[in-house]
N, C-alpha and C positions, 0 to 999 in steps of 0.2 A: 308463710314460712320465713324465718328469721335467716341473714343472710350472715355468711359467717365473716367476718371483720378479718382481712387481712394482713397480716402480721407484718411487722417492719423491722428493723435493725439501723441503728445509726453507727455510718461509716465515714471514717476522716478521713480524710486525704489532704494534700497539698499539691495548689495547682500554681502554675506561673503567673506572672500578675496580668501578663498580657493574654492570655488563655482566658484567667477570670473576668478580666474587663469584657475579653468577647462574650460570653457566658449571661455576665447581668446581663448586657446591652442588649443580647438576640432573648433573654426572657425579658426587658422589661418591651421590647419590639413587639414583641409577638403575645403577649400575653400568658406564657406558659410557663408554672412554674423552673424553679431549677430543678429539684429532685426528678420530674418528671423528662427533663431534659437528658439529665445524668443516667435513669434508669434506662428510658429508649436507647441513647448511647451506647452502655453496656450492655443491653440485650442485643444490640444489631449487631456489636461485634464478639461477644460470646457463642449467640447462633450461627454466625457468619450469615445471615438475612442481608447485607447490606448489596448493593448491588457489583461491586467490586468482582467478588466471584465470575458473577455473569460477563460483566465485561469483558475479566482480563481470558474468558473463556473464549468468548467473540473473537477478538484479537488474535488468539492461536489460529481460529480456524482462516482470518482471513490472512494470518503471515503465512500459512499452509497454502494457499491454494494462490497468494503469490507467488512463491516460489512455484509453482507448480507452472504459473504462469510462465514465469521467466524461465523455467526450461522448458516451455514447449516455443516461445520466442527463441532463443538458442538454438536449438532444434530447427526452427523452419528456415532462421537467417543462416545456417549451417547448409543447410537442401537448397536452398537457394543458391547462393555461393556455387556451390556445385554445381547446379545447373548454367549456369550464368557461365563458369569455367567449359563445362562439358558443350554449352554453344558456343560457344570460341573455336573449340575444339574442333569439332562437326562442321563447321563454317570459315576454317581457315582458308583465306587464299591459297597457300604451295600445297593441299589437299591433292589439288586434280594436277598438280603435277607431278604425283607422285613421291614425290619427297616431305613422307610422314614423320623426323627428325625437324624440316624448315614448318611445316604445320605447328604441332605443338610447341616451337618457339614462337609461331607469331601469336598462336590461340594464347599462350601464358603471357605474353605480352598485353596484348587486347587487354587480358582480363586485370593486368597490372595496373594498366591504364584506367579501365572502370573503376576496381575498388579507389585507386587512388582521388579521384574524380570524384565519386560516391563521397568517402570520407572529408574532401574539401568543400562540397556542399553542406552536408552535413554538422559540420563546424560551425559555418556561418549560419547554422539555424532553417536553413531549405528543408524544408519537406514535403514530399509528396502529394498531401491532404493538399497541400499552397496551393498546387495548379489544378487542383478540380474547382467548378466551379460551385457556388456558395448554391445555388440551385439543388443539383446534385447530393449536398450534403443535408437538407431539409432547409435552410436556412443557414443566413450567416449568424445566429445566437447559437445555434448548436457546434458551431463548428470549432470554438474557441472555450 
């Protein structure tokens, strides 16, 4: 069975000189012609085949489930906070002597002191992870 010859059209264009220089180079590199370069080209992006799509589809889903991150971080360092305040609270010295007015001045105090303590470490790059030991964390390559 005789194969049917596929039809062509010659099309002009005008390309930049530094476009065309990449152009020869990567056909005369690679051994492929131009047209056949040209047509891949315009197929992948007629079809939109090229992998772009997929990418920048990736990319949505993990800016999505960052954010989602970062407010469930929000969220916890928020509950925390509260707790941290609420033992203050629950643990004030003027408690048991009754005077629940000197209580939660000293609980809001305490807690003034923590956060401000917190955030000064925190500054300097202290954290948490630092004081466990590298055992603990599987090794010290993982930990950094």
């Amino acid at each position: 069975m005789a194969k049917t010859k596929v039809r062509r059209v010659r099309v002009g264009t005008r390309l930049s000189l530094e476009l065309r220089s990449r152009l020869t180079k990567y056909c005369a590199a690679s051994g492929i012609a131009e047209r056949t370069v040209i047509e891949d080209a315009l197929r992948k992006y007629l079809d939109a085949t090229d992998d772009t799509a997929l990418v920048l589809r990736r990319f949505d889903r993990v800016e999505r489930a960052l954010a989602r991150d970062h407010r469930d971080l929000e969220l916890l360092s928020e509950a925390f906070g509260q707790y941290i305040r609420l033992w203050f609270t629950a643990h004030a010295p003027n408690k048991a002597e009754g005077s629940m007015a000197a209580a939660f001045r000293a609980a809001e105090t305490a807690y003034k002191w923590f956060a401000h303590r917190l955030g000064e470490e925190f500054a300097q790059g202290h954290r948490f992870v630092d004081d466990l030991p590298a055992e603990a964390l599987g090794g010290e390559d993982d930990v950094k």
